[in-house]
C-alpha positions as CSV (number, residue, x, y, z in Angstrom):
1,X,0.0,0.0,0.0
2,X,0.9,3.5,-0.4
3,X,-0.2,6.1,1.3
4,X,0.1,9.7,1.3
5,X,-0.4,12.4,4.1
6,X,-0.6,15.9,4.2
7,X,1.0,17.7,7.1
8,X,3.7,14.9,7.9
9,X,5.9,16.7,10.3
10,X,2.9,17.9,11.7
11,X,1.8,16.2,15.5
12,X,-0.6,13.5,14.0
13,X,0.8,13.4,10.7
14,X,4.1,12.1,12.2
15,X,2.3,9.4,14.7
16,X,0.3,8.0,11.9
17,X,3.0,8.2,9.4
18,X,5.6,5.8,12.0
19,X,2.5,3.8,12.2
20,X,2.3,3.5,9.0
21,X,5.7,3.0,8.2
22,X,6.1,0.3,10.8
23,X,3.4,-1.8,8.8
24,X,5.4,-1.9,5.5
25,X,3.3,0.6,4.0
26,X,5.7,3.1,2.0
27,X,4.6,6.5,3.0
28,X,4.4,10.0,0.7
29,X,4.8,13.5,3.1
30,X,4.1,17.1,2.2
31,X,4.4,19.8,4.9
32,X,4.9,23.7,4.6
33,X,6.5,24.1,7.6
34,X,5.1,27.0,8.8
35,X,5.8,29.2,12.2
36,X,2.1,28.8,13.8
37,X,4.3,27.4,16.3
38,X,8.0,26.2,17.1
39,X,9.8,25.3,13.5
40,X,11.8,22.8,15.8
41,X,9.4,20.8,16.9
42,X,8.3,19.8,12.8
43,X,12.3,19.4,12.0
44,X,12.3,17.1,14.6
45,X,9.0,14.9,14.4
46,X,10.6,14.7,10.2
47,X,14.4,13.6,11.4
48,X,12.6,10.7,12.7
49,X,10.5,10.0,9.9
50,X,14.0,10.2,7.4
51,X,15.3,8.1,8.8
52,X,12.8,5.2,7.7
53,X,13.4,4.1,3.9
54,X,10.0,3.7,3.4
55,X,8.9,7.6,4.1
56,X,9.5,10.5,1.2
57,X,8.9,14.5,1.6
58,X,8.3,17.6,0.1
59,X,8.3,21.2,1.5
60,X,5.8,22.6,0.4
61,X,2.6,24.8,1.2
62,X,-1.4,23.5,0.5
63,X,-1.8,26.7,-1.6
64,X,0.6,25.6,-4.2
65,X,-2.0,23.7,-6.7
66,X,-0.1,22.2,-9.4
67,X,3.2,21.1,-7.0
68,X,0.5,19.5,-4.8
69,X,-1.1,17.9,-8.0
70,X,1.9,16.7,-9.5
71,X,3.6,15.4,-6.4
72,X,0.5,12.8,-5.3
73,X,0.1,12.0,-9.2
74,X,4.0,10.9,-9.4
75,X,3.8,9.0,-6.2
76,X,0.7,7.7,-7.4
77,X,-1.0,7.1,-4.1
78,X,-3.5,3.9,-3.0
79,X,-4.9,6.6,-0.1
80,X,-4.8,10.2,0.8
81,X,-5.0,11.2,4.5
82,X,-4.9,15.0,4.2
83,X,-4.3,16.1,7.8
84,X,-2.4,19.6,7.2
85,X,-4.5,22.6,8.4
86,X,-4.5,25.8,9.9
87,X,-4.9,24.8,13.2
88,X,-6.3,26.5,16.4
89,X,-9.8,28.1,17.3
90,X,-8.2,31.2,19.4
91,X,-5.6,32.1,16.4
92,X,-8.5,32.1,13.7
93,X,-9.4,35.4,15.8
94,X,-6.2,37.0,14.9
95,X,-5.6,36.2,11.6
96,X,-8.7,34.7,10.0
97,X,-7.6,35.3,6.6
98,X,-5.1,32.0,7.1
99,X,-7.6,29.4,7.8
100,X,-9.8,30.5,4.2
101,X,-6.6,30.2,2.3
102,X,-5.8,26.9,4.0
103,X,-8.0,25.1,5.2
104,X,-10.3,25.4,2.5
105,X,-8.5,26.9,-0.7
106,X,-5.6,24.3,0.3
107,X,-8.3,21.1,1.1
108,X,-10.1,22.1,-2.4
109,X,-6.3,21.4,-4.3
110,X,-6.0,18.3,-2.1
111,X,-9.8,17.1,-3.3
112,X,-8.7,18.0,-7.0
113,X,-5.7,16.4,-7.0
114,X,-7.2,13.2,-5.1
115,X,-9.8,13.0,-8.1
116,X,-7.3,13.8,-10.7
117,X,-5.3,10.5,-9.5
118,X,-7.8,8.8,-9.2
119,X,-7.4,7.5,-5.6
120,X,-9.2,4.7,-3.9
121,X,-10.1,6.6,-0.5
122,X,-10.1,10.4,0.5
123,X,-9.4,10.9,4.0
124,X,-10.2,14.5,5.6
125,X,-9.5,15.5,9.3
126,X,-12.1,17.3,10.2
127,X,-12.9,18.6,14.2
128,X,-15.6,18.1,16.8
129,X,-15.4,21.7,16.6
130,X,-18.2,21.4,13.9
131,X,-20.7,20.5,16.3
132,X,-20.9,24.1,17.5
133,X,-23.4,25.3,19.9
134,X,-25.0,21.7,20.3
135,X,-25.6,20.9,23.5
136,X,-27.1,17.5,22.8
137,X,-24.4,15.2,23.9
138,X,-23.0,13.0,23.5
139,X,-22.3,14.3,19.5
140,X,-23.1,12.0,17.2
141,X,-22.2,11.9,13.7
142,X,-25.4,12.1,12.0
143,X,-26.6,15.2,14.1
144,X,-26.6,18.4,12.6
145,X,-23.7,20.5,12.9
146,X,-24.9,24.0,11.7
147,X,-23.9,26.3,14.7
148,X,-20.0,27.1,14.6
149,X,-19.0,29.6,16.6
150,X,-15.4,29.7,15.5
151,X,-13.9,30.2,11.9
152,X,-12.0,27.1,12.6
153,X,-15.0,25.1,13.1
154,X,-16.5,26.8,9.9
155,X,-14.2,26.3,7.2
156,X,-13.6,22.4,9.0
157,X,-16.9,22.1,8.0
158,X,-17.3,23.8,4.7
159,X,-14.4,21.4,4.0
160,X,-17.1,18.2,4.7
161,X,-18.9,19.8,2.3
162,X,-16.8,20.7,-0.5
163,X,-15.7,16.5,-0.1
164,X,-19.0,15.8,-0.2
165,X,-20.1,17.0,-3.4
166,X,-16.8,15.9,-5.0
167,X,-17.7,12.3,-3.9
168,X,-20.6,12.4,-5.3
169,X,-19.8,14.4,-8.9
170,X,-16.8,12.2,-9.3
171,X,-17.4,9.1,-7.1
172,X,-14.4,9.8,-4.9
173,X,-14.9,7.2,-1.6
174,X,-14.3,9.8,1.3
175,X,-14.4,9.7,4.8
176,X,-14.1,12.6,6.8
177,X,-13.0,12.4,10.8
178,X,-14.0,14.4,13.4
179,X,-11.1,14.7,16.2
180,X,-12.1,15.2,19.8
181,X,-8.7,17.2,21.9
182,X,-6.3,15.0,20.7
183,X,-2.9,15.0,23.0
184,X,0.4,13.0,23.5
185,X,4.1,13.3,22.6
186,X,5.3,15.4,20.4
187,X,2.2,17.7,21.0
188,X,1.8,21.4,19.7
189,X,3.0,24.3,21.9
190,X,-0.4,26.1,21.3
191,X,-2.5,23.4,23.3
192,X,-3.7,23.2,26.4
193,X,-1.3,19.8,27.6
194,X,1.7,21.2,26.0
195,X,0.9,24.2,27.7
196,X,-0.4,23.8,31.4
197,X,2.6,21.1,31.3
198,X,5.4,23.8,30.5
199,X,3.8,26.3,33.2
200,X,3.2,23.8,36.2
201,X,6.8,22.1,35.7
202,X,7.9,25.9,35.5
203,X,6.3,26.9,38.3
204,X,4.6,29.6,36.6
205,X,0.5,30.3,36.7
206,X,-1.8,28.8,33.9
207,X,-4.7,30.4,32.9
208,X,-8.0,28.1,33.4
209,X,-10.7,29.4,30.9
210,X,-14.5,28.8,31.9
211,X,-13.4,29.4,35.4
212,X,-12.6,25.6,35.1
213,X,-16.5,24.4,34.2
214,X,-15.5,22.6,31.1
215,X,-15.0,19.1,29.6
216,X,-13.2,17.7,26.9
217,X,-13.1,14.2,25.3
218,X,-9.1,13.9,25.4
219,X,-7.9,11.3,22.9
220,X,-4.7,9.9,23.6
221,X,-2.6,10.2,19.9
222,X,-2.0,6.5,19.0
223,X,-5.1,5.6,19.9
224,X,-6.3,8.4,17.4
225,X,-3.6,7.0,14.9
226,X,-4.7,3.7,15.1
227,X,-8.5,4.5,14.4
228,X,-6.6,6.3,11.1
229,X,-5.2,3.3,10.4
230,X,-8.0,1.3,10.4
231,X,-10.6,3.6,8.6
232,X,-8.1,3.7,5.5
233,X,-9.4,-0.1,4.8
234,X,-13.0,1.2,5.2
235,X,-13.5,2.8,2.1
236,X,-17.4,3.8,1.8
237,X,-19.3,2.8,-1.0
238,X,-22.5,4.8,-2.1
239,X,-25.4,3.0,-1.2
240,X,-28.3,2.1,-3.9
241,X,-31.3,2.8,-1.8
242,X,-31.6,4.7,1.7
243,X,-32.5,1.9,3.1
244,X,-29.5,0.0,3.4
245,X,-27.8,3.1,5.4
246,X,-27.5,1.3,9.1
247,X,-29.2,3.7,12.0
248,X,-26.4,5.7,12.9
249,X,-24.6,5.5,10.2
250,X,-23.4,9.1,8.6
251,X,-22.7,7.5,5.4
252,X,-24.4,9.8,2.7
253,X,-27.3,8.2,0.2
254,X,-26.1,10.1,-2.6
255,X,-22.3,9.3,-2.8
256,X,-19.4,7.1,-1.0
257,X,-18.9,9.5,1.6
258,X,-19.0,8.9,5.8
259,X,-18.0,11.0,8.4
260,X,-16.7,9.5,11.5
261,X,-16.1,10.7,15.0
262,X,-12.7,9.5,16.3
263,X,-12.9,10.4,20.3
264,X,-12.6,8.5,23.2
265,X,-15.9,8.9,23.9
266,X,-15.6,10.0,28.0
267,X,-16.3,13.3,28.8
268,X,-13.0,14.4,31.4
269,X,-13.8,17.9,33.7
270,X,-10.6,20.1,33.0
271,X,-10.5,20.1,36.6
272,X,-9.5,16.3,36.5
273,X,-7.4,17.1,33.4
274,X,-5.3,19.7,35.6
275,X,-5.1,17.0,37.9
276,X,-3.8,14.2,36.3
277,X,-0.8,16.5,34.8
278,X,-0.1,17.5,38.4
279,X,0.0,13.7,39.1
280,X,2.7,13.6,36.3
281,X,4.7,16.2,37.6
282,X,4.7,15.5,41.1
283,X,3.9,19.6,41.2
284,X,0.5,21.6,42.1
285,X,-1.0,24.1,39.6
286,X,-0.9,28.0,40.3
287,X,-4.5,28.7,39.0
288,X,-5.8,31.5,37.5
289,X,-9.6,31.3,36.6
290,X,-10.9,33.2,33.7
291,X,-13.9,33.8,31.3
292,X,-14.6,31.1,28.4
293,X,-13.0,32.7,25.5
294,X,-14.9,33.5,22.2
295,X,-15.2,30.7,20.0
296,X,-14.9,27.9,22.8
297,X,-17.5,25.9,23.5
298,X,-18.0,24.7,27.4
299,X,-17.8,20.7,26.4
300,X,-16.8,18.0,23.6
301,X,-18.1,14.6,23.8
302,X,-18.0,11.7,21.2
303,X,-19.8,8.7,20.2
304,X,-17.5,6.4,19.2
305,X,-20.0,3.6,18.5
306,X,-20.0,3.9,14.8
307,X,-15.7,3.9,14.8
308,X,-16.1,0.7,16.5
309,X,-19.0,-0.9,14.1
310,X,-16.9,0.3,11.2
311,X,-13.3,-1.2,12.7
312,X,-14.0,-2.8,15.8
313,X,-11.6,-0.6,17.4
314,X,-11.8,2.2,20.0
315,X,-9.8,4.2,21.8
316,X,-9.1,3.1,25.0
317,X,-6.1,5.5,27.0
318,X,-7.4,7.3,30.2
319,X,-6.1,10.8,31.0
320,X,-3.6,10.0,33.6
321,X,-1.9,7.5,31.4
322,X,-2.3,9.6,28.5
323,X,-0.5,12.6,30.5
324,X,1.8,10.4,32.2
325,X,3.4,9.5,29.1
326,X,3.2,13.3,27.5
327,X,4.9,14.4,30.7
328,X,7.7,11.8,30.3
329,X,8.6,12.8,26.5
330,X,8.7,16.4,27.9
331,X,11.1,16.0,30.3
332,X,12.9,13.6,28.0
333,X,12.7,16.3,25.0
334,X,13.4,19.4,27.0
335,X,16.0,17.3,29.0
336,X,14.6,18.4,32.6
């Protein structure tokens, strides 16, 4: 198999990619590299990735149409997992132009160039950002997901659309994912484990939005990896009647196209988050309790039932594993 994945040096472009690798599979990366956060951290998660004689790259950026074209029509890919994105609900406030040139100009060349090559499967990172305002929990995928309140969670889910009607104009199999707060080594700077991690072991204060009434479904990154894994093999087909779509099932009656919720499918109080890094550490938090910023929502929550009917599989890592084990590769990778 061959596979070829967008944002490669990114945090879970690189986990899936050694994943991938590991099974044989030879593996195709693109990345731009940019400076939404530390440089080093990408040169680092790719040195690893070099090393394996199964794993390519190319530098450079979604926007670039025809280099993006011609570099998955050369390699000539079995499956696309297109996981590079302008990332991060509080940036989109600052500089929203980024995320439309991204995130959905960028998504359009990768759903182009998929077509043009003629892939077997599309696979599209999406967010459980989509879901919005919804305060039915816990989301599901076939719920409607039409209240955004971040850019972010908008052009994530203009990008379901845009798949959409390309798998049904052009029959392109696509399954679009829906992360829940993914976390682990290797993690970006800009998130909240990366972040409350750096302060506590620092002993500096971290700022605790929502004055700490929030919850998250944290999914531990190989877990997350693995569900990648197995949803490559579950290419959708378009059905030839309503009727055969399962209850449940997000898979679309007009085209072979599914999204799919990949979270662990516990909802964790950030209270209890806070605490399992200070378990970690061996150090207490200095907290500083604020408002919820704009575009936040106060909880995430996943069904993962149709991951598992689809692959069997769900994730499965508690938080105070999950943070155990982040903790450990930041000590180890900031030698502390």
């Amino acid at each position: 198999m061959r596979v070829y994945i967008s944002g490669a040096a990114g945090f879970i472009g690189y986990h899936l990619a050694r994943l991938l690798l590991d099974e044989g599979i030879t593996v195709r990366g693109m990345d731009g590299m940019t400076d939404y956060y530390d440089v080093s951290l990408k040169r680092g998660r790719l040195a690893g990735l070099m090393q394996h004689p199964g794993f390519s790259f190319a530098e450079f950026m979604l926007e670039d149409a025809a280099r993006l074209s011609q570099d998955i029509a050369e390699f000539r890919p079995d499956a696309i997992v297109h996981l590079a994105a302008q990332a991060g609900v509080r940036y989109s406030l600052e500089a929203p132009r980024s995320y439309l040139s991204s995130n959905i100009e960028g998504t359009f060349n990768i759903i182009e160039a998929a077509r043009d090559a003629r892939v077997g499967h599309l696979l599209l990172a999406s967010t459980s950002s989509v879901f919005g305002a919804n305060t039915d929990m816990p989301y599901r995928e076939p719920d409607k997901a039409d209240t955004q309140v971040s850019l972010y969670a908008a052009t994530k889910k203009a990008t379901e659309s845009l798949s959409h009607a390309w798998a049904h104009l052009y029959a392109l199999p696509t399954t679009c994912f829906r992360f829940f707060t993914v976390y682990g080594p290797w993690g970006r700077p800009d998130m909240a484990p990366f972040k409350f991690t750096r302060a506590i072991l620092a002993g500096e204060t971290i700022d605790v939005y929502g004055h700490g009434n929030m919850f998250r479904d944290f999914t531990y990154v190989t877990d997350l990896t693995r569900a990648i894994r197995l949803l490559i093999d579950a290419i959708p087909e378009r059905p030839a009647s309503p009727d055969e779509i399962a209850k449940g099932d997000s898979l679309s009656p007009v085209a072979p196209w599914r999204v799919v919720n990949i979270g662990n499918g516990e909802k964790v109080a950030l209270e209890d988050f806070i605490a399992a890094i200070e378990a970690a550490t061996g150090k207490a938090a200095q907290k500083h309790y604020m408002e919820m910023q704009k575009g936040d929502v106060p909880a995430t929550w996943a069904d993962n039932s149709l991951l598992r009917r689809l692959t069997g599989y769900r994730p499965e890592t508690n938080i105070r594993d999950g943070m155990a084990e982040f903790v450990k590769w930041y000590r180890d990778h900031y030698r502390l």
